[in-house]
DSSP file (Angstrom, degrees, kcal/mol; ACC not computed):
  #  RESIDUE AA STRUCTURE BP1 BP2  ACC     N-H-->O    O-->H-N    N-H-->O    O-->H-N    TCO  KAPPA ALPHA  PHI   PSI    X-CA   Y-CA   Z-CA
    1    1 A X              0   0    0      0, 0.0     2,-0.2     0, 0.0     0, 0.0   0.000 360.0 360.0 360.0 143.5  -11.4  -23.1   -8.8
    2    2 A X        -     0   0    0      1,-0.1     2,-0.5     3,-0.0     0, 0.0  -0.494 360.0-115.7 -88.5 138.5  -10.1  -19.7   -6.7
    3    3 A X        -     0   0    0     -2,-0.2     2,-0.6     1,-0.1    -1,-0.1  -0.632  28.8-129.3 -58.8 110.1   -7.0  -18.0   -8.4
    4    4 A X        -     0   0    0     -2,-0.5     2,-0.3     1,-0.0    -1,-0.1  -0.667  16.3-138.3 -85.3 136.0   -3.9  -18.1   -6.1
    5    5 A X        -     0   0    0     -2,-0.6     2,-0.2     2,-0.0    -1,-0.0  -0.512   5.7-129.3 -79.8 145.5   -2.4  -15.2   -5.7
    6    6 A X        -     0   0    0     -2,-0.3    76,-2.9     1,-0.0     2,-0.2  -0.663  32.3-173.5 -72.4 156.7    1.7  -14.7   -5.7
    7    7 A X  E     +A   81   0A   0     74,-0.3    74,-0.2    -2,-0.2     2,-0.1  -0.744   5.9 177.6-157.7  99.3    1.8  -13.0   -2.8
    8    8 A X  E     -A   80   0A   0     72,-1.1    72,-2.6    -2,-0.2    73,-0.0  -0.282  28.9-140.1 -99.8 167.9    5.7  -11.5   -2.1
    9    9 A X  S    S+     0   0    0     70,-0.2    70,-0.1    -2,-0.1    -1,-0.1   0.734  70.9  96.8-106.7 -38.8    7.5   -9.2    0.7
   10   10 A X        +     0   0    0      1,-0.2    -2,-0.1    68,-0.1    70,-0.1  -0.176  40.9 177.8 -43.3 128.8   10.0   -7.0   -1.4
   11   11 A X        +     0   0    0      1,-0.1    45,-0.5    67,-0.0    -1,-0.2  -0.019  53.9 106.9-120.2  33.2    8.3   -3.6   -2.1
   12   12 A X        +     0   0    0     43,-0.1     2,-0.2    44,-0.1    -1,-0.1   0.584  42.8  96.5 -58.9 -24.8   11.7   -2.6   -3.9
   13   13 A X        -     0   0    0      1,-0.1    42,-0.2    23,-0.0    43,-0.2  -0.554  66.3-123.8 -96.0 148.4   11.3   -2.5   -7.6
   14   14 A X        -     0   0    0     -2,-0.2    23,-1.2    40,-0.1     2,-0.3  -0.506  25.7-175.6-106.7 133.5   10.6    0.6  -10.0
   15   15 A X  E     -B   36   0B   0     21,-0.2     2,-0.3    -2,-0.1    21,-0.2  -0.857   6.9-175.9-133.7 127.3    7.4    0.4  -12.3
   16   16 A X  E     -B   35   0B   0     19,-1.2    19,-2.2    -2,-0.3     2,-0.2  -0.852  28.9-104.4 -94.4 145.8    6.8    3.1  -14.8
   17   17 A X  E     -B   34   0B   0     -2,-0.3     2,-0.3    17,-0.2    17,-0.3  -0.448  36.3-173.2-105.1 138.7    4.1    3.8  -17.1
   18   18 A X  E     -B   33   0B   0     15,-3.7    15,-0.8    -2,-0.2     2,-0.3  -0.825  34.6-100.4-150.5 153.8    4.6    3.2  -21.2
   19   19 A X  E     -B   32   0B   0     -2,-0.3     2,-0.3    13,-0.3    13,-0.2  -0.664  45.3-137.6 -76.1 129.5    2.4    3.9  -24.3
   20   20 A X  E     -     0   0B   0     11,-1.6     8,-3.1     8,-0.4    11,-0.1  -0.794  17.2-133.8 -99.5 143.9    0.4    0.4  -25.5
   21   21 A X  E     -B   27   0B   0     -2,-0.3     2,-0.3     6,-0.3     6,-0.2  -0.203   6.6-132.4 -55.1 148.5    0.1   -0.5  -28.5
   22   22 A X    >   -     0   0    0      4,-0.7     3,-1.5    -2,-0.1    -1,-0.1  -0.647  43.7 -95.0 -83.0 166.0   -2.4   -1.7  -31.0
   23   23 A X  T 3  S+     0   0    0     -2,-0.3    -2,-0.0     1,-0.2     0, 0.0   0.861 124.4  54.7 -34.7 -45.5   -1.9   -5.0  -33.6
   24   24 A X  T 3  S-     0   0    0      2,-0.1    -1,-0.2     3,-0.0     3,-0.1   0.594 121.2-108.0 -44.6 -35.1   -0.9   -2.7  -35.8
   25   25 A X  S <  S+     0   0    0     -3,-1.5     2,-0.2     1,-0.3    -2,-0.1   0.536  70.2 130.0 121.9 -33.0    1.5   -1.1  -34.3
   26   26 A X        -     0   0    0      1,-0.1    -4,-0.7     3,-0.0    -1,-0.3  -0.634  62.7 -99.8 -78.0 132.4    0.0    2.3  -33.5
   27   27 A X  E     -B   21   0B   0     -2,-0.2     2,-0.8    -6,-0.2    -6,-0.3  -0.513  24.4-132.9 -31.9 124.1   -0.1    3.9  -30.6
   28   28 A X  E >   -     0   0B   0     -8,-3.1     3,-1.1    -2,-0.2     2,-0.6  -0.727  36.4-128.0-114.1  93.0   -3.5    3.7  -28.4
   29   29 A X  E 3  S+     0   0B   0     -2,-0.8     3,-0.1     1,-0.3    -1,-0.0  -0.434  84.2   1.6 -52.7 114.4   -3.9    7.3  -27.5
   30   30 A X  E 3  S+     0   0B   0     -2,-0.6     2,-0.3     1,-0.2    -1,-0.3   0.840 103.0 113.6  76.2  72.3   -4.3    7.9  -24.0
   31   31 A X  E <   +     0   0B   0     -3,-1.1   -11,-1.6   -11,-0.1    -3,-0.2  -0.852  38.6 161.2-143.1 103.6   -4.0    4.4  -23.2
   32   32 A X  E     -BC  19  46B   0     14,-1.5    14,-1.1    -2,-0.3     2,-0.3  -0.769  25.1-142.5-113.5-165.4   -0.6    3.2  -21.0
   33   33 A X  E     -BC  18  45B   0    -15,-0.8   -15,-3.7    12,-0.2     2,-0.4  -0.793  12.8-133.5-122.4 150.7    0.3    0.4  -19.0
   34   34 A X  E     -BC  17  44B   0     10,-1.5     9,-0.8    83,-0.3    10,-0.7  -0.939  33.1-177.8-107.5 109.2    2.2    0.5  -16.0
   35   35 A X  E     -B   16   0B   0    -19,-2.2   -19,-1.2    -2,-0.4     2,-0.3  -0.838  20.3-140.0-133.1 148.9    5.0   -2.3  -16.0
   36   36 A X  E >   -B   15   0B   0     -2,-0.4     3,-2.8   -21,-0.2   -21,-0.2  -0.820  41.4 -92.5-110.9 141.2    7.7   -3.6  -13.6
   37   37 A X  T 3  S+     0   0    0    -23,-1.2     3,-0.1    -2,-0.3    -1,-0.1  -0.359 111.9  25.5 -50.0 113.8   11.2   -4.5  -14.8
   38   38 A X  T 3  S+     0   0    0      1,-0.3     2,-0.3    -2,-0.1    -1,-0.2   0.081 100.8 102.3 125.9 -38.8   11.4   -8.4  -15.6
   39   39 A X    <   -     0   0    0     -3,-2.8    -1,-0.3     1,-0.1    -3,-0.1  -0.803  52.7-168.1-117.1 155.6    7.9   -8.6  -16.3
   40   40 A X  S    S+     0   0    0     -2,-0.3    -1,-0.1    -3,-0.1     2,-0.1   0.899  75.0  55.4 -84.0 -27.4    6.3   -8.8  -20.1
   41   41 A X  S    S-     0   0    0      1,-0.0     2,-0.5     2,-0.0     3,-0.1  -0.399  98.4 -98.3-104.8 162.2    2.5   -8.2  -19.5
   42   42 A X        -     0   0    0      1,-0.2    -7,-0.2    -2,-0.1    -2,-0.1  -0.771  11.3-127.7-116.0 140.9    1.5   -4.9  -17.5
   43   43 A X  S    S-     0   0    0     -9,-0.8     2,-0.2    -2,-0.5    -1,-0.2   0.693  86.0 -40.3 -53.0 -42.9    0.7   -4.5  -14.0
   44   44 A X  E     -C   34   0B   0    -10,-0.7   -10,-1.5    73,-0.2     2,-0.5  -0.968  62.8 -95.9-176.5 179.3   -2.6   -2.8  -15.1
   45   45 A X  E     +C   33   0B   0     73,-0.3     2,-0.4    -2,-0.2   -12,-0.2  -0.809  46.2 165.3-126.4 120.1   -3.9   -0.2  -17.7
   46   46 A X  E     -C   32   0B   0    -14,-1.1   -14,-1.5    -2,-0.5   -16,-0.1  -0.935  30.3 -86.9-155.9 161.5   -4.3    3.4  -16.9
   47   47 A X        -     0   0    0     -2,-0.4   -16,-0.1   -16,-0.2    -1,-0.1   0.363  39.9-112.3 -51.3 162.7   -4.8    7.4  -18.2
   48   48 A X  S    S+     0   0    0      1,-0.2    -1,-0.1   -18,-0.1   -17,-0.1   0.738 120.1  60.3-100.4  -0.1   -2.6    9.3  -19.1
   49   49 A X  S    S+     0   0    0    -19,-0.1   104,-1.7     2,-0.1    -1,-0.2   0.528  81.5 126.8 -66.9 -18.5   -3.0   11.7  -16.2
   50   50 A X  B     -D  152   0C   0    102,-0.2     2,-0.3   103,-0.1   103,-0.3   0.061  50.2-155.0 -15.8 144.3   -2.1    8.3  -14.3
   51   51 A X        -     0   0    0    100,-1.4     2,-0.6   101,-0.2    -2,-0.1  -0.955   7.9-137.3-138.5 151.9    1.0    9.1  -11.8
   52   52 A X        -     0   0    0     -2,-0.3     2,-0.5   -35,-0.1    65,-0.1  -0.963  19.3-175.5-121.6 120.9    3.3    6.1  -10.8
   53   53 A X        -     0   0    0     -2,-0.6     2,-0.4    63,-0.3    -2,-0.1  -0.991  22.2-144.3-110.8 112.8    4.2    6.2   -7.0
   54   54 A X    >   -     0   0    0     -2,-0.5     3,-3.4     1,-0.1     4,-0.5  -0.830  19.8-110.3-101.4 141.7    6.5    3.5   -6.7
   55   55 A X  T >> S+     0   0    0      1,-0.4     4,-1.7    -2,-0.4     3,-0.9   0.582 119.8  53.0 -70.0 -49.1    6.2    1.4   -3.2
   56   56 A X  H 3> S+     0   0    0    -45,-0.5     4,-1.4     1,-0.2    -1,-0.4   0.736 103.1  65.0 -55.6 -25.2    9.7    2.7   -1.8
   57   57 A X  H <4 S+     0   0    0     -3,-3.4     4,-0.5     1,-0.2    -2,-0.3   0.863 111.7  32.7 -71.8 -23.6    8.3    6.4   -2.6
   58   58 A X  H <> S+     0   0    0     -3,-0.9     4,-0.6    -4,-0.5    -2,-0.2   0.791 121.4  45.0-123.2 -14.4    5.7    6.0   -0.2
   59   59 A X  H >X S+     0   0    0     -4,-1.7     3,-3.2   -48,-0.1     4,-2.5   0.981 105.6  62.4 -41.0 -66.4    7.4    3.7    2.6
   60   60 A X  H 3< S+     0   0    0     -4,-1.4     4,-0.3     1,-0.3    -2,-0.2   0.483 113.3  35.4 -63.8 -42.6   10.7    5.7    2.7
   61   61 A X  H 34 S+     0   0    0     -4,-0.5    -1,-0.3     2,-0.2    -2,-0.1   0.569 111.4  58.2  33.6 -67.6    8.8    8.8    3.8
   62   62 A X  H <X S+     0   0    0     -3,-3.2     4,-1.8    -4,-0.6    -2,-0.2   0.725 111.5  47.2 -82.0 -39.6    6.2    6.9    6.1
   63   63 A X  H  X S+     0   0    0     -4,-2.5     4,-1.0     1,-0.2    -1,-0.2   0.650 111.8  48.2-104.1  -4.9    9.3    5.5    8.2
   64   64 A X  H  > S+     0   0    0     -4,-0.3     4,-1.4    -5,-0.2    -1,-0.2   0.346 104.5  55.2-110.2  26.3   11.2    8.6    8.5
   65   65 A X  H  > S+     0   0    0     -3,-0.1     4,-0.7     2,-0.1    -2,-0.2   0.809 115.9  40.4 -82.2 -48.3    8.6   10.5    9.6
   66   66 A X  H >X>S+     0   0    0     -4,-1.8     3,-2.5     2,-0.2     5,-1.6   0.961 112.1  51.7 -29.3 -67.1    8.3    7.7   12.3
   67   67 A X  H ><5S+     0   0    0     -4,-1.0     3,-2.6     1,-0.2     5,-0.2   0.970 118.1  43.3 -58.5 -59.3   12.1    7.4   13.0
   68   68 A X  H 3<5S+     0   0    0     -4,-1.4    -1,-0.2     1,-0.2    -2,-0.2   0.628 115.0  48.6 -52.5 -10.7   11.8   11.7   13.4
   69   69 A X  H <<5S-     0   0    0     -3,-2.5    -1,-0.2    -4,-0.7    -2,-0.2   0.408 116.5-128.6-116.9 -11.4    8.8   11.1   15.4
   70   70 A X  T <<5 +     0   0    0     -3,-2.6     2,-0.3    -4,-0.7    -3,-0.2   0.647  67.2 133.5  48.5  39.1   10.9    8.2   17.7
   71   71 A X      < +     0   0    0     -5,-1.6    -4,-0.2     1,-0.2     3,-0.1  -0.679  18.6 132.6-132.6  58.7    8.3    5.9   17.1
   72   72 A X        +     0   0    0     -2,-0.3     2,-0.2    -5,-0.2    -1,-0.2   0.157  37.2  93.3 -51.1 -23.5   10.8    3.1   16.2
   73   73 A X        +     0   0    0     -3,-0.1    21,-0.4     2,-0.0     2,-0.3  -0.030  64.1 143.9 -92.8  42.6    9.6    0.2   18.1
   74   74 A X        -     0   0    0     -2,-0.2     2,-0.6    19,-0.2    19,-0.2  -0.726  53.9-137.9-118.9 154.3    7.4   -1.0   15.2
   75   75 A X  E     -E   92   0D   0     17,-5.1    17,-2.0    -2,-0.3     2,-0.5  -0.763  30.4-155.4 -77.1 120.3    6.4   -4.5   13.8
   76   76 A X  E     +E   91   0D   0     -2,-0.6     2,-0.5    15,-0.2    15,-0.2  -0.918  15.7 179.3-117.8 108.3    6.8   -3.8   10.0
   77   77 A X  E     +E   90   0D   0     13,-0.6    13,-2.1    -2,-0.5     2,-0.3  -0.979   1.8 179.6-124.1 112.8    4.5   -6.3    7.3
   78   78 A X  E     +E   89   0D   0     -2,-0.5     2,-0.4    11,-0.2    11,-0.3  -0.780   2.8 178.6-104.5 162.0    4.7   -5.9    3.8
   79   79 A X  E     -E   88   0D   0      9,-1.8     9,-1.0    -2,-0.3     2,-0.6  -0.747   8.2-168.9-147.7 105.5    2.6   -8.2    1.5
   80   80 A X  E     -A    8   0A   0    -72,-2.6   -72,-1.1    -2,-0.4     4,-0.5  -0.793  12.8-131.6 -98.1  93.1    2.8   -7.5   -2.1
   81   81 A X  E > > -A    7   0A   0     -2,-0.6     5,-0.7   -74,-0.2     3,-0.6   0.265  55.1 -32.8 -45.4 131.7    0.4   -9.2   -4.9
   82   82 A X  T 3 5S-     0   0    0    -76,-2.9     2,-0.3     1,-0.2   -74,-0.1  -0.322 118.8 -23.4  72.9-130.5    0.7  -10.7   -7.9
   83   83 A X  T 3 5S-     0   0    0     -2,-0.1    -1,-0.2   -76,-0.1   -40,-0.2  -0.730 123.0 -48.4-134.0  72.9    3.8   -9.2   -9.6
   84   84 A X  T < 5S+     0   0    0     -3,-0.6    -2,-0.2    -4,-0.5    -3,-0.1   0.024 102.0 124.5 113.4 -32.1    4.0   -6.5   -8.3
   85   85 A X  T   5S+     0   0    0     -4,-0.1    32,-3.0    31,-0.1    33,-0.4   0.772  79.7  20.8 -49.1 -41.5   -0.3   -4.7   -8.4
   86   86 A X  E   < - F   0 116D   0     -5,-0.7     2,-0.3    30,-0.2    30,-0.3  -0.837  65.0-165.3-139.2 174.4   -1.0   -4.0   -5.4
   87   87 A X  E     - F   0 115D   0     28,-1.5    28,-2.0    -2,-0.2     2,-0.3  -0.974   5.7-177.3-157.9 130.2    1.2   -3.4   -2.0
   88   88 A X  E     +EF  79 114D   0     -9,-1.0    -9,-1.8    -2,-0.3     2,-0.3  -0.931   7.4 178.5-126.9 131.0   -0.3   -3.3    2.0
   89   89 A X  E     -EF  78 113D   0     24,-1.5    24,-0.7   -11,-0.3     2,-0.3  -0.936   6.6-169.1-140.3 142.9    2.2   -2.5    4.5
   90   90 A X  E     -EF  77 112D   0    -13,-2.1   -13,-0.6    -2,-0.3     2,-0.4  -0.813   6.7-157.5-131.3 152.0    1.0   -2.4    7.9
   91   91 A X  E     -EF  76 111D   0     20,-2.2    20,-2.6    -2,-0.3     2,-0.5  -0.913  13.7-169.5-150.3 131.7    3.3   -0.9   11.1
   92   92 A X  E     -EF  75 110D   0    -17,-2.0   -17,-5.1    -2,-0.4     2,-0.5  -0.924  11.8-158.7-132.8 134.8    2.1   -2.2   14.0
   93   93 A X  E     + F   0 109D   0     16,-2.6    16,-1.5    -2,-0.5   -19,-0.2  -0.992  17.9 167.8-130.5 113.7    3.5   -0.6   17.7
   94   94 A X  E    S+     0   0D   0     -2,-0.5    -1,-0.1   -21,-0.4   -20,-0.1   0.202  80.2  60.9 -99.2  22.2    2.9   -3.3   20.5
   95   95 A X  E    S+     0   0D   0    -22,-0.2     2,-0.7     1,-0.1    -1,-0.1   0.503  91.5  76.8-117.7 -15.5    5.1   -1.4   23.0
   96   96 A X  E    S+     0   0D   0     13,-0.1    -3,-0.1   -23,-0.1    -1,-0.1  -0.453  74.0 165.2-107.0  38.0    2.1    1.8   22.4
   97   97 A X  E     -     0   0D   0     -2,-0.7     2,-0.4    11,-0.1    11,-0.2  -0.565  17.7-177.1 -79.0 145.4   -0.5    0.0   24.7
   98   98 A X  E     - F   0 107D   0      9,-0.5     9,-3.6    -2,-0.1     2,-0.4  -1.000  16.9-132.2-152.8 153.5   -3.5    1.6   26.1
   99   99 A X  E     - F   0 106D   0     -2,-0.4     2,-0.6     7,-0.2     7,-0.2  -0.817   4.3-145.7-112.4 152.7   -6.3    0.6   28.4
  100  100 A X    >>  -     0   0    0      5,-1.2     3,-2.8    -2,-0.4     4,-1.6  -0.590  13.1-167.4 -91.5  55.0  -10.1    1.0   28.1
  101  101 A X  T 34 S+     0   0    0     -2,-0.6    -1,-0.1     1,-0.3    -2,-0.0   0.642  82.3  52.4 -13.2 -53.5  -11.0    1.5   31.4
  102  102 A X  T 34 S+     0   0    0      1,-0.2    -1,-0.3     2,-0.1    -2,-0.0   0.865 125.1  27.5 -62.2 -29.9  -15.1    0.9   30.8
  103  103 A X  T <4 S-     0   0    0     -3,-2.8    -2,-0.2     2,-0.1    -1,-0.2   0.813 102.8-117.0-119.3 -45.4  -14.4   -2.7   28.8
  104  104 A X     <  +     0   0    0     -4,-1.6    -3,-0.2     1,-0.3     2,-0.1   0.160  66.9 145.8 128.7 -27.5  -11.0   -4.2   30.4
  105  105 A X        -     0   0    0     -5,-0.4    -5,-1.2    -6,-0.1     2,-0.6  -0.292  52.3-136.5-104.8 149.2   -9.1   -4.0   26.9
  106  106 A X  E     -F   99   0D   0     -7,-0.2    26,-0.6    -2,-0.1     2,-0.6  -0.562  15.0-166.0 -65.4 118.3   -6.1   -3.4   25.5
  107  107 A X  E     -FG  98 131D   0     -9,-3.6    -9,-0.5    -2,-0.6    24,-0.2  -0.869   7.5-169.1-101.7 103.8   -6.1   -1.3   22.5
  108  108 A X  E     -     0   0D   0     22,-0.8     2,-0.3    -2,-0.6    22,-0.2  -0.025  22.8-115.7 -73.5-166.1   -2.7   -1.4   20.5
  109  109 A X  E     -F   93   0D   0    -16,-1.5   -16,-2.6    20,-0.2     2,-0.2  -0.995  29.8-175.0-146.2 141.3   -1.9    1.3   17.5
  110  110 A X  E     -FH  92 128D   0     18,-1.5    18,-2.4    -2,-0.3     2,-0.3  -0.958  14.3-161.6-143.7 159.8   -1.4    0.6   14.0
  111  111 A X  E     -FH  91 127D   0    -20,-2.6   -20,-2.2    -2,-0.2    16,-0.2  -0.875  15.5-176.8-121.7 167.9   -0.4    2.4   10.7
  112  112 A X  E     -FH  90 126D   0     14,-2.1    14,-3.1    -2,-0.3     2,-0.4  -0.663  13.3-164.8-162.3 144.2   -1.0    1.3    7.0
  113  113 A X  E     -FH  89 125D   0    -24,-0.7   -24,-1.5    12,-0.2    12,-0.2  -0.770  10.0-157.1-108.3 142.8   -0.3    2.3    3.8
  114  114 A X  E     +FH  88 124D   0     10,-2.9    10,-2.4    -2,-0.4     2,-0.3  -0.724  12.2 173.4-119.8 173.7   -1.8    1.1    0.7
  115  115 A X  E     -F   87   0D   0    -28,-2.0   -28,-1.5    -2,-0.2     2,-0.3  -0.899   6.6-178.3-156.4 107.1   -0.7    1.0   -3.0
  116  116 A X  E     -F   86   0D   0      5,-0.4   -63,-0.3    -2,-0.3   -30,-0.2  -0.936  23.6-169.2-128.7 150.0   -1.7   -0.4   -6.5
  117  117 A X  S    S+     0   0    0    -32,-3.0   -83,-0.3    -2,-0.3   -73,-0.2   0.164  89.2  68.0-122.9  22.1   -0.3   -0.2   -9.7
  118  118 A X  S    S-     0   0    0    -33,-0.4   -73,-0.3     3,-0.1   -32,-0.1   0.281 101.3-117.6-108.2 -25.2   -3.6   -1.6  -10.9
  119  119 A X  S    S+     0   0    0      2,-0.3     3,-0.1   -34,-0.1   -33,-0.1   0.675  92.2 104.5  62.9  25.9   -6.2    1.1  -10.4
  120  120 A X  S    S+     0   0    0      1,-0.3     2,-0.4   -35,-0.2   -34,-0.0   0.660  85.1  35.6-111.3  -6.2   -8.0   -1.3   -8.0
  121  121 A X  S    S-     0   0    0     -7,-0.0    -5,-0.4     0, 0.0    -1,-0.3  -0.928  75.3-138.2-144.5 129.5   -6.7    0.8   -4.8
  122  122 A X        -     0   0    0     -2,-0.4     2,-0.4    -3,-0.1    28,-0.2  -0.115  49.9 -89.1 -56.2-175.7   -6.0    4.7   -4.5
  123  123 A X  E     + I   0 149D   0     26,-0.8    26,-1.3    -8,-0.2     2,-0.3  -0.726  68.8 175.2-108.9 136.7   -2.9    5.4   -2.7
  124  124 A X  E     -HI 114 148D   0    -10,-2.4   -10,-2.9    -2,-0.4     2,-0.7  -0.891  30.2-158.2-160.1 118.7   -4.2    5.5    1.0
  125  125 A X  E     -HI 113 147D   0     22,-0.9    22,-2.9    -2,-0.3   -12,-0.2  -0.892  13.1-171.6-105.6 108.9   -3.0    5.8    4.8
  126  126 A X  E     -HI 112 146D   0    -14,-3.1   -14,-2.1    -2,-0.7     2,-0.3  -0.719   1.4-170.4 -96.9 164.4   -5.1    4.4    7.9
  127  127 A X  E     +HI 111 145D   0     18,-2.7    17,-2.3   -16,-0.2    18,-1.9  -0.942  28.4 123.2-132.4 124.2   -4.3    5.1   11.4
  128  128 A X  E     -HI 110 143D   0    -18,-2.4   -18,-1.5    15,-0.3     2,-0.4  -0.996  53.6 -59.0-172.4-176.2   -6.0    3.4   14.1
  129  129 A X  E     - I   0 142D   0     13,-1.8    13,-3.6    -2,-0.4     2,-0.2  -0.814  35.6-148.8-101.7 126.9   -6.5    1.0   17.5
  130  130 A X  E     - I   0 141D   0     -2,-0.4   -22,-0.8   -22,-0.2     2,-0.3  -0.502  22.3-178.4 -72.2 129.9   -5.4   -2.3   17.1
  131  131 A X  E     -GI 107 140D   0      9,-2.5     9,-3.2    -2,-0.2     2,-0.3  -0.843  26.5-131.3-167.4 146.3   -7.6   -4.5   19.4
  132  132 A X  E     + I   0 139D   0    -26,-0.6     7,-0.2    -2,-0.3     6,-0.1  -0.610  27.4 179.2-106.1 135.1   -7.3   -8.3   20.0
  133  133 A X        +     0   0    0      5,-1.4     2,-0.3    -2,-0.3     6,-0.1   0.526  59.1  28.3 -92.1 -34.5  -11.0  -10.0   19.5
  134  134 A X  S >  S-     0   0    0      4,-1.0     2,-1.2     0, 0.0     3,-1.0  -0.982  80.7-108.6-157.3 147.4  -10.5  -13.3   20.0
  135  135 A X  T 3  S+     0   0    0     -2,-0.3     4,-0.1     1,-0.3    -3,-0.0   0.404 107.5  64.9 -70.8  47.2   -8.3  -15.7   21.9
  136  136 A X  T 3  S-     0   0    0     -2,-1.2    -1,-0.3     2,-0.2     3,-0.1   0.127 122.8 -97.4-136.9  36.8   -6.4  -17.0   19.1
  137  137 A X  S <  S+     0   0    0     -3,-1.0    -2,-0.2     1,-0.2    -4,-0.1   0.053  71.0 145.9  39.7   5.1   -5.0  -13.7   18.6
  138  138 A X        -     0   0    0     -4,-0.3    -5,-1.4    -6,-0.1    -4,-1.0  -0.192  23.9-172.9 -56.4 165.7   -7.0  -11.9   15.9
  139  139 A X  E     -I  132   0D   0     -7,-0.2     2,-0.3    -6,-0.1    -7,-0.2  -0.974  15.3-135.9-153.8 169.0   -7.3   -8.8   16.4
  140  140 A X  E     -I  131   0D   0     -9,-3.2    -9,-2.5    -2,-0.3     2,-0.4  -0.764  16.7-131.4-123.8 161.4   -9.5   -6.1   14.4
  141  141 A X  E     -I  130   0D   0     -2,-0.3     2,-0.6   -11,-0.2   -11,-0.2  -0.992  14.6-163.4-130.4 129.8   -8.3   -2.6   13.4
  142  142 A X  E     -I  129   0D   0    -13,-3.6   -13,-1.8    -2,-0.4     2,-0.3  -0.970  24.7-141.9-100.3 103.6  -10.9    0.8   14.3
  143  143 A X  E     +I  128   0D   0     -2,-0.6   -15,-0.3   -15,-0.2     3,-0.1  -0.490  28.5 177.6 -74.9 157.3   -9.6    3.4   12.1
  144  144 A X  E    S+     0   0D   0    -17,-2.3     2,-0.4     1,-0.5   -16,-0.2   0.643  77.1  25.9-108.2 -30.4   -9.4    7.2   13.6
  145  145 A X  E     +I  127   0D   0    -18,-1.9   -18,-2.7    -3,-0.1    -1,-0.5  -0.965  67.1 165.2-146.0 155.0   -7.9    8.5   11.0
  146  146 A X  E     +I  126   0D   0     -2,-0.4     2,-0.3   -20,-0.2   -20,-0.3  -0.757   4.7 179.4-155.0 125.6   -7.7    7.7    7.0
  147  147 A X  E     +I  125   0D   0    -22,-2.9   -22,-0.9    -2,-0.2     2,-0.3  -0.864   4.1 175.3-115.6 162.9   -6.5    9.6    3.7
  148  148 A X  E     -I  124   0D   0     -2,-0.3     2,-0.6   -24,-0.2   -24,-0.2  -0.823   3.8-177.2-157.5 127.3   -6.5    8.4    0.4
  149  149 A X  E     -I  123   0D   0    -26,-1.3   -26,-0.8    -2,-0.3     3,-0.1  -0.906  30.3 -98.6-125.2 128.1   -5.6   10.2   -3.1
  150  150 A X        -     0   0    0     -2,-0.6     2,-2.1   -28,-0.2     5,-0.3  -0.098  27.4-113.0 -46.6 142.4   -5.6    9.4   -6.3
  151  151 A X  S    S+     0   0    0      3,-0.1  -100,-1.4     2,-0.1     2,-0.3  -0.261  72.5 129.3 -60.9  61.6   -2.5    8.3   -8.6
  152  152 A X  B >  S-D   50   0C   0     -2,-2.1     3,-2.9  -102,-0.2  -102,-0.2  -0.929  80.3 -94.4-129.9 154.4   -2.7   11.6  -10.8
  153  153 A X  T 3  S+     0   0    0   -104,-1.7  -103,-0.1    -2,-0.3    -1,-0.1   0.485 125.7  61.1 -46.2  -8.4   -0.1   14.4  -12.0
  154  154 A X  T 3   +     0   0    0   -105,-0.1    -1,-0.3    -2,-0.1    -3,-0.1   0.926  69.0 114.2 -47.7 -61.4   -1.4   16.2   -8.9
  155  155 A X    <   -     0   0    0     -3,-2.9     2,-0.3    -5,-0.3    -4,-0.0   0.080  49.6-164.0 -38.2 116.3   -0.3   13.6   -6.3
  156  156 A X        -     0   0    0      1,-0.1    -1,-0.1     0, 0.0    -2,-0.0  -0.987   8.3-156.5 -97.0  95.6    2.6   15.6   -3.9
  157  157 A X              0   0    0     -2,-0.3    -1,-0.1     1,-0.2    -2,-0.0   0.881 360.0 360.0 -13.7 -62.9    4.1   12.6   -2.2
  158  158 A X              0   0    0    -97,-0.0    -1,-0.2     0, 0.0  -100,-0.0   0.405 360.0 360.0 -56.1 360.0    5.3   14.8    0.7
């Protein structure tokens, strides 16, 4: 039977990285977990060069470089897993339309940023054309552009 996932909108809440434990008692040298307020078990297990980029660090940023950029008119979807592991946020501009002369289609523009607090996703921005595939609206994303960097005492938000 498939595991359902919680799957939430809020990307608001602070997780920070803590020393684990043994049975004992001891500290498990270079071993933390990374845990969100509220919940007991932790979001995922990581180094101790780990860096925690918490989901508001890397919206709050992404949307006023937009807002400076006037590029305001966007459809905003956040989806956040589980309790808290992983975060996709998508910004989608349908007002940004462009035509393909050679094929007939409409190409829309989309951004998204990804997030884990899990180690299952680097921290990671696409850019790309939106374009609708089938008539029951799906629509597929071509990226143009993508970066993606690891959570470690390097990582410059800015």
């Amino acid at each position: 039977m498939p595991k359902i996932q919680n799957i939430t909108t809020d990307p608001d809440f602070t997780v920070t990285k803590q020393p684990l434990y043994n049975r004992d008692g001891e500290v498990l040298k270079g071993h933390f977990g990374t845990f969100r307020e509220g919940v007991k078990e932790p979001l995922g297990i990581v180094a101790e060069r780990y860096k925690v980029v918490n989901y508001m660090d890397i919206l709050n940023p992404v949307e006023e470089a937009l807002d400076g950029l006037g590029m305001t008119d966007y459809d905003k979807r956040v989806r956040i897993v589980g309790n808290g592991e992983r975060m996709y946020t998508s910004y989608t501009f349908k007002n940004r339309v462009a035509k393909v002369k050679s094929v007939g289609d409409e190409v829309g523009f989309r951004l998204t940023a990804v997030g884990s607090h899990d180690r299952t996703n680097r921290l990671k921005f696409l850019m790309g054309l939106l374009r609708l595939v089938c008539t029951n609206g799906m629509v597929t994303l071509k990226p143009e552009f993508s970066m993606s960097r690891l959570h470690s005492n390097r990582l410059n938000i800015g």
